[in-house]
Backbone bond lengths (Angstrom), bond angles and torsions (degrees), N, CA, C in turn:
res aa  C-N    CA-C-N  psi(-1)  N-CA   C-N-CA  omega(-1)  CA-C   N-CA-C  phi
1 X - - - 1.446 - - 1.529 111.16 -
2 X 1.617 96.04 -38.41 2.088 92.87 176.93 1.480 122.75 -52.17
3 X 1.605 99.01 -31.17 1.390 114.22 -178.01 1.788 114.15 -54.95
4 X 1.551 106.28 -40.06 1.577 106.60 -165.46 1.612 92.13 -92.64
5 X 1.309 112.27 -18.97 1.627 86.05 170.47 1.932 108.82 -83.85
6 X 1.259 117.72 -31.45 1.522 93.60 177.68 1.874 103.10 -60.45
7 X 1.301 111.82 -52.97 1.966 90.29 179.77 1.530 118.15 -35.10
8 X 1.275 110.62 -33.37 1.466 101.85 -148.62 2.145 91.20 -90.77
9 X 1.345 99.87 -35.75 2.002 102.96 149.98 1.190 120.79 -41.29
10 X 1.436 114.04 -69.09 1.650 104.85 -174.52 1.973 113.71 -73.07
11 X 0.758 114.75 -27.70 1.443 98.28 177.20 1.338 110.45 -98.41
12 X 1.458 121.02 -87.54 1.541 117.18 -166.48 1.847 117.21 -57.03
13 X 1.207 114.11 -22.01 1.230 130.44 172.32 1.783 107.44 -63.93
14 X 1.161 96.81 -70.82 1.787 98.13 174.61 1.627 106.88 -52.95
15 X 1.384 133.18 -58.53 1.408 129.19 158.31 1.115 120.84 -10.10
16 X 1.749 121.07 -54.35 1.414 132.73 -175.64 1.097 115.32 -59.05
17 X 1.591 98.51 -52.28 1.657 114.52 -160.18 2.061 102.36 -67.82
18 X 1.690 95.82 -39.99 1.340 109.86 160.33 1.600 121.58 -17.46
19 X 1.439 99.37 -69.68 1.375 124.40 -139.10 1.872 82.15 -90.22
20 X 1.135 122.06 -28.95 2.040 117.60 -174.94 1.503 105.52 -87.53
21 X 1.296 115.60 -26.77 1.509 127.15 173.21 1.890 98.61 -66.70
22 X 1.078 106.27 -43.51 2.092 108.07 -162.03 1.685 77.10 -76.83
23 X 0.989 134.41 -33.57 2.233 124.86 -152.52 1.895 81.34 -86.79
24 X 1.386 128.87 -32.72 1.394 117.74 178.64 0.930 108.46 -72.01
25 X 1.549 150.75 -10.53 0.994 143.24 -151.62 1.717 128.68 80.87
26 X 1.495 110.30 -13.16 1.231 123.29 -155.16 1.655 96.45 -79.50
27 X 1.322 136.78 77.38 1.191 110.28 -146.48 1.528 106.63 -98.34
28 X 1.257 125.06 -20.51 1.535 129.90 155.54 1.281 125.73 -37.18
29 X 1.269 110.95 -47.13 1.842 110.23 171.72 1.349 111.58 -62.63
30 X 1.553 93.80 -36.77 1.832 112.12 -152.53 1.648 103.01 -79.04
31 X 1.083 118.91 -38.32 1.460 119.51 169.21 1.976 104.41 -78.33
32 X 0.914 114.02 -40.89 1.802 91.17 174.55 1.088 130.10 -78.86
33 X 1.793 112.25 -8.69 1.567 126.00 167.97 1.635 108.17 -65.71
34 X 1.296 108.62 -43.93 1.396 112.80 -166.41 1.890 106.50 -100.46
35 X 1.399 105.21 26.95 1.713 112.34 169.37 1.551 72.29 -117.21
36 X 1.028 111.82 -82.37 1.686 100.82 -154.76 1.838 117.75 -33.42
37 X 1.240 102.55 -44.24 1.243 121.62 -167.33 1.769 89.30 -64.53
38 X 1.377 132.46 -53.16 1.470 130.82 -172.04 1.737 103.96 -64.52
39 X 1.394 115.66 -42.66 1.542 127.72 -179.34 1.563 113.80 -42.80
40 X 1.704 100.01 -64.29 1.393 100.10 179.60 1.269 126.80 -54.96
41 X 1.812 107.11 -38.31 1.580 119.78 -178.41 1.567 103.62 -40.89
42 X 1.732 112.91 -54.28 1.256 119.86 173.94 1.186 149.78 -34.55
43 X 1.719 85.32 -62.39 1.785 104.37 164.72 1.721 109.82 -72.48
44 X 1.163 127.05 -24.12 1.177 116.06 172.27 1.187 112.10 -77.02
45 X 1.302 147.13 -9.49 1.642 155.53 -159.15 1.351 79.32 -95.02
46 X 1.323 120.39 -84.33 1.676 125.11 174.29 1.279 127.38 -23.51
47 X 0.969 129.64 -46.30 1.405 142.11 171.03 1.988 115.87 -58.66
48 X 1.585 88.69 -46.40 1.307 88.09 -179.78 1.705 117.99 -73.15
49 X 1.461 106.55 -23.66 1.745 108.74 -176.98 1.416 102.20 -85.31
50 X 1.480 130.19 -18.68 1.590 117.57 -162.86 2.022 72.72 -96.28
51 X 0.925 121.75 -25.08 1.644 108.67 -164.71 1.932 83.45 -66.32
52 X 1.689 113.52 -75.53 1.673 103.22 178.38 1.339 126.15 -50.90
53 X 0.992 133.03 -12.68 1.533 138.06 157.01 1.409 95.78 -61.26
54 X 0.995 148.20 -94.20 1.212 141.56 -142.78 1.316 99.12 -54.94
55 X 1.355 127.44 -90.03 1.385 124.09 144.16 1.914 102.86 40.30
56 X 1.195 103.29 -100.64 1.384 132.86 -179.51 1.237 120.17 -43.96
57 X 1.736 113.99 -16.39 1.419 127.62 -157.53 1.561 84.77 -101.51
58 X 1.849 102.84 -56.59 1.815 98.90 -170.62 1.519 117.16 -59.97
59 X 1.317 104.72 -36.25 1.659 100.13 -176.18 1.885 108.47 -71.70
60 X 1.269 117.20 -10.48 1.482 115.53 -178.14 1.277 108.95 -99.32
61 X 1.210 115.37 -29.38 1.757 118.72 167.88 1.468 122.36 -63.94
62 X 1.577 102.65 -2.85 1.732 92.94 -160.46 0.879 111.88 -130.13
63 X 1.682 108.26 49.24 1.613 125.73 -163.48 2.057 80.29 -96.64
64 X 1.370 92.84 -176.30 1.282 117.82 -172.15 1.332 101.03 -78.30
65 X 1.459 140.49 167.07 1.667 149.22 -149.80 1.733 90.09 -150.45
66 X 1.059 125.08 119.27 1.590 135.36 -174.15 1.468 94.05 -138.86
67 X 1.889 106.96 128.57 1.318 138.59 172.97 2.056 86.83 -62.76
68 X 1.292 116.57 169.21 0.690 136.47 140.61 1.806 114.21 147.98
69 X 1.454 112.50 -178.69 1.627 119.80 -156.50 1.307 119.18 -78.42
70 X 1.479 106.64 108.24 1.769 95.73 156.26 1.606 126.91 -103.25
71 X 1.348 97.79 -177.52 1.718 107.46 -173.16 1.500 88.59 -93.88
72 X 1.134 92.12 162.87 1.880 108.11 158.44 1.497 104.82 -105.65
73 X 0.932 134.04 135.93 1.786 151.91 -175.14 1.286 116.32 -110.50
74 X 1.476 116.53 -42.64 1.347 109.84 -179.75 1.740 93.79 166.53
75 X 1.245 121.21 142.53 1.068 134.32 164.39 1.595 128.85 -95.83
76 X 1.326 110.91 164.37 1.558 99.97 -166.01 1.696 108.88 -154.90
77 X 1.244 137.69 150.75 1.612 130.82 -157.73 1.654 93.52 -144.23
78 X 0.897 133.93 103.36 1.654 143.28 138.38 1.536 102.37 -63.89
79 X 1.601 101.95 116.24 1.368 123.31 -167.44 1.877 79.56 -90.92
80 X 1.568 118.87 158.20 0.997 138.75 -162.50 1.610 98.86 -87.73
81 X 1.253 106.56 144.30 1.806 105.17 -164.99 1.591 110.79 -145.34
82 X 1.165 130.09 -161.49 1.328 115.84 179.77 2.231 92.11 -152.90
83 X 1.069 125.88 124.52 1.617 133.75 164.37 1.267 109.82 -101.73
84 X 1.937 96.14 104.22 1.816 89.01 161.11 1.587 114.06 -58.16
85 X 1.243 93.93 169.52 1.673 122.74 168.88 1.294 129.80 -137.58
86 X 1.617 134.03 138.22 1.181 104.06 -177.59 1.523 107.34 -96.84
87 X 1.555 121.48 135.26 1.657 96.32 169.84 1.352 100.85 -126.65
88 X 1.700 110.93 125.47 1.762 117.56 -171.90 1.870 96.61 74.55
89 X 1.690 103.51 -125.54 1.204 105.11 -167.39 1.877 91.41 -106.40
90 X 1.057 139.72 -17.20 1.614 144.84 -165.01 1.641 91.80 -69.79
91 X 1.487 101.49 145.15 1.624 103.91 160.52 1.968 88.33 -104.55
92 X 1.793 103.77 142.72 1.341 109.88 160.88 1.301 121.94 -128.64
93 X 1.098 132.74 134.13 1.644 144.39 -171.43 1.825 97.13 -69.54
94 X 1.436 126.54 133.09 0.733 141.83 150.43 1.719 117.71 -90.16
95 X 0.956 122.57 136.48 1.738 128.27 -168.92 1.794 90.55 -122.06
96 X 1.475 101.34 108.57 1.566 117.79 141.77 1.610 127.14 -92.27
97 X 0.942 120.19 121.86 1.517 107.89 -174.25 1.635 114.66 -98.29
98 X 1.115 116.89 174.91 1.652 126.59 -148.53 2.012 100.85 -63.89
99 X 0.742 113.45 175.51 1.326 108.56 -159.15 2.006 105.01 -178.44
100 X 1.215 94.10 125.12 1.328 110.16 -177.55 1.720 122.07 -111.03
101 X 1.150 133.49 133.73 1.545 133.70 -155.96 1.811 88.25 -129.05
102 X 1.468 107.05 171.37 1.223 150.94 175.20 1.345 130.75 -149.11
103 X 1.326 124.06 132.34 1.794 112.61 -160.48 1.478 67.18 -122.08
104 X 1.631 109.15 134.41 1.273 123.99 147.50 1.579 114.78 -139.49
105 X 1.748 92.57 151.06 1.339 117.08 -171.51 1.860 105.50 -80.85
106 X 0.359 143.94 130.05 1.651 149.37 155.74 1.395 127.21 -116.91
107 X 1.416 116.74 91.45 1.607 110.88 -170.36 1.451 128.95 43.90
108 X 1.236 113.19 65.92 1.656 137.85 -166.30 1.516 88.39 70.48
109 X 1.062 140.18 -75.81 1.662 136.69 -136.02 1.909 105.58 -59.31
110 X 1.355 119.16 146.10 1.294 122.29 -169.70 1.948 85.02 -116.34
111 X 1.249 124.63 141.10 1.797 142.06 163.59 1.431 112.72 -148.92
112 X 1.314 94.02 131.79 1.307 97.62 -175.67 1.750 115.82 -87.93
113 X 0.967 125.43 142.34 1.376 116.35 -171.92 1.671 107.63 -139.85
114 X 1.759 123.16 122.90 1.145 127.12 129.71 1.702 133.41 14.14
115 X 1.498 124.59 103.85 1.116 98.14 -162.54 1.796 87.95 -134.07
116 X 1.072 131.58 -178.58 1.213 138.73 129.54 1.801 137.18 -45.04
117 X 1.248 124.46 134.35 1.794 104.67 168.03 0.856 138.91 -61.77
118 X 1.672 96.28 -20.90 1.935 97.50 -165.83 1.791 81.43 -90.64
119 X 1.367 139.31 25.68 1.469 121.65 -178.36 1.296 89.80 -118.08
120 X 1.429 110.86 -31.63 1.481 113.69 178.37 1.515 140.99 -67.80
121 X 1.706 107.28 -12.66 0.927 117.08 -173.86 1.722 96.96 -94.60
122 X 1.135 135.34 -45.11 1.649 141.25 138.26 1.430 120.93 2.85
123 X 1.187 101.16 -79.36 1.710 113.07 -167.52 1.613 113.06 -66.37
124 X 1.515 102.72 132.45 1.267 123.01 171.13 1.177 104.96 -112.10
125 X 1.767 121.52 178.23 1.512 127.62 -174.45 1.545 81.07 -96.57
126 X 1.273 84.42 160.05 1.859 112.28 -157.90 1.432 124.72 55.76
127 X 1.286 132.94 -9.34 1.356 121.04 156.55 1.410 124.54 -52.20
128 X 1.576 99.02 136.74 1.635 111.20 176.84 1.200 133.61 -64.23
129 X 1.068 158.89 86.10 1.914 153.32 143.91 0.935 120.51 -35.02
130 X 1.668 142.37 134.61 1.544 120.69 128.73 1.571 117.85 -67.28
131 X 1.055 132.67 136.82 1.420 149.61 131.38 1.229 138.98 -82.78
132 X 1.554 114.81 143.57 1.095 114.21 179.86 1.794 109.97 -89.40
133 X 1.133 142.80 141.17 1.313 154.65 -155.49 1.640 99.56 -132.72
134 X 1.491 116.85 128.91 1.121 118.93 153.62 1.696 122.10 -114.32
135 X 1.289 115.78 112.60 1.704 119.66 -175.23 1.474 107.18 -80.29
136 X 1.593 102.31 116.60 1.725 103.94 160.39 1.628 117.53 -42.20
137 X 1.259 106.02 148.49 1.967 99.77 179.08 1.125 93.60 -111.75
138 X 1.406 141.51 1.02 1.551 152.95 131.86 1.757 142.65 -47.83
139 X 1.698 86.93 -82.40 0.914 76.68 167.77 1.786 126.36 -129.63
140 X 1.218 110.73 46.64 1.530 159.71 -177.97 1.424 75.62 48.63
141 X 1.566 165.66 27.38 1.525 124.68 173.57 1.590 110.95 -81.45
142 X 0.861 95.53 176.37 1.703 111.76 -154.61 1.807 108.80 -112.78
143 X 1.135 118.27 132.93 1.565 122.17 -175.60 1.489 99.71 -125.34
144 X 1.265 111.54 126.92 1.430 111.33 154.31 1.482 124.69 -76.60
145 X 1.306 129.43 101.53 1.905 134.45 -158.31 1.448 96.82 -80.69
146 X 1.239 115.13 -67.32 1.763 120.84 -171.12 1.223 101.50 -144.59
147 X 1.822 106.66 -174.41 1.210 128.05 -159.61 1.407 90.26 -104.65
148 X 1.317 121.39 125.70 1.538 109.66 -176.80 1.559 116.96 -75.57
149 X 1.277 140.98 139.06 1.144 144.91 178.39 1.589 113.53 -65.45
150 X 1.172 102.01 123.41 1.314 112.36 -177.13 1.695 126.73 -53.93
């Protein structure tokens, strides 16, 4: 309970104190009482949706994981590259290395998934996979996790 009275101190409380400081004239306090006092309201608004977001994330992640068949759609190869960056005043090369994809269909839904080369050089469009599938218990969408082991 101490907890909701310090929130209800730092924001609407400082607001107050804000708002009797601006009627004195004092208007320097009185305008940074009532930023701070609006700030926290904020960051506490924030706090509370990334707190139910998460929330919302664990109970939807922890649906059940079901084997079953996808299509192959089309494959795809990100040749290996390098992204400057600036850090301070230095430019630094970031190194991604080569990287191979798979578009699969899974019961209407199309995900693209991470593959190996030596799988990549294999796969044609319409060849079969098992996959592993994870179902939201929310908001039922569907993730392809891995390649199921044969």
């Amino acid at each position: 309970m101490s907890f909701f009275i310090f929130l209800y101190e730092m924001s609407f409380g400082a607001i107050d104190d804000g708002y009797h400081h601006l009627l004195k004239g004092d208007y320097e306090i009185g305008v940074l009482s009532v930023l701070v006092g609006a700030l926290s309201i904020i960051a506490f608004t924030l706090i509370i949706c990334l707190i139910g977001y998460a929330i919302y994330e664990v109970i939807d992640t922890s649906g059940g994981k079901v084997r079953t068949r996808g299509t192959v759609v089309g494959t795809r190869y990100a040749a290996a590259h390098t992204t400057p960056i600036l850090v301070g005043k230095t430019t630094t090369l970031i190194y991604h290395p080569s990287r191979w994809y798979a578009e699969l269909r899974v019961k209407g839904g199309c995900e693209e998934l991470q593959i190996s080369s030596e799988l990549f050089t294999h796969l044609r469009p319409g060849d079969q996979m098992d996959v592993m599938v994870a179902r939201g218990r929310l908001s039922k969408r569907q993730r392809i996790i891995s390649l199921a082991a044969a």
